[in-house]
C-alpha positions in Angstrom: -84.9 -134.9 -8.9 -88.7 -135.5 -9.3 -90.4 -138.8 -9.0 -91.2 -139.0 -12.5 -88.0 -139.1 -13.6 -86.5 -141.3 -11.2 -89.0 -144.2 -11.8 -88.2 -143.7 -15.6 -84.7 -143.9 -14.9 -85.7 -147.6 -12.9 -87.9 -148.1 -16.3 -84.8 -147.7 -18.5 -82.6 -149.9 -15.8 -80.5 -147.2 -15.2 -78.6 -147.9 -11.8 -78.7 -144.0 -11.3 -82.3 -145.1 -9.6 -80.9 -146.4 -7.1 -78.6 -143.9 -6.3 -81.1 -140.6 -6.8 -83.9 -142.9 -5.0 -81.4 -142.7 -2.0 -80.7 -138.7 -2.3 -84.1 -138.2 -2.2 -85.8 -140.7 0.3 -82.9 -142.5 2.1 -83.4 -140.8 5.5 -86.5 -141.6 5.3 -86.5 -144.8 5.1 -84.0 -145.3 7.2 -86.1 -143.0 10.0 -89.1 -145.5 9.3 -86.5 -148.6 9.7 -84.8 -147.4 12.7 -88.6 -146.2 14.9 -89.8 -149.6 13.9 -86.5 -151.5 14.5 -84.5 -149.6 17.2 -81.9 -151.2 15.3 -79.4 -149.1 13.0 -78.0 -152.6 11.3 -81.6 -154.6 11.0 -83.1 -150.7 9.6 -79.9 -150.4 6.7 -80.7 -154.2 5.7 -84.1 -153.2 5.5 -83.8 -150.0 3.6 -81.5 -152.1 1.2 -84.2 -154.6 0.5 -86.6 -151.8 -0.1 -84.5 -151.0 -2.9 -83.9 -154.4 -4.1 -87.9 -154.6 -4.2 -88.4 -151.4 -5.5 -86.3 -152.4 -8.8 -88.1 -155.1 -9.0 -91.3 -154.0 -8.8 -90.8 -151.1 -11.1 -91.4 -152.0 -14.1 -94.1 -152.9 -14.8 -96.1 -150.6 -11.7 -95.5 -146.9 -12.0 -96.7 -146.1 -8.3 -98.4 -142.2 -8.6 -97.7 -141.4 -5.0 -93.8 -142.5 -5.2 -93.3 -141.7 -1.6 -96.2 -143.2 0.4 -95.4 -146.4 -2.1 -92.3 -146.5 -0.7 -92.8 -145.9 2.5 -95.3 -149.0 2.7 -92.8 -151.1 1.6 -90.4 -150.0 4.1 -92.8 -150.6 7.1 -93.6 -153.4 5.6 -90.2 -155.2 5.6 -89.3 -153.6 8.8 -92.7 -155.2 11.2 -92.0 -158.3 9.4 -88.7 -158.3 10.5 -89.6 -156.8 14.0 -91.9 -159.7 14.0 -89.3 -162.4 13.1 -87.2 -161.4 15.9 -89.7 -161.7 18.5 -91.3 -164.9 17.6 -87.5 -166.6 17.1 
């Protein structure tokens, strides 16, 4: 599925955007996780919450380069957890 049409099926709500965001980018994201993480659980919790914050982000943004946008928030989440566990 193109990129376009899964962010317009997270426009109409659809929880199909989910599942086809995962399909297309779940390894990924999970690759991203897991090199930052060296963690398989703290990297699936992390790709999870990409997801939770990509349905909430979209609407209202409508990101143009789908996969770089996601993959930001993925590092993101995963050095901030990285980070957590080495300050705690």
């Amino acid at each position: 599925m193109e990129d376009a049409q899964i962010i317009e099926l997270f426009f109409a709500r659809s929880e199909d955007a989910i599942s086809e965001l995962d399909m297309k980018y779940g390894k990924l994201c999970h690759k991203l996780a897991d090199n930052i993480l060296a963690s398989a659980q703290d990297a699936e919790e992390c790709v999870n919450d990409t997801y939770l914050r990509t349905w909430n982000a979209i609407p209202p943004a409508r990101p143009s380069a789908f996969r770089a946008w996601l993959g930001r928030i993925v590092r993101n989440l995963s050095l901030d957890r990285w980070k957590q566990s080495r300050t705690a």
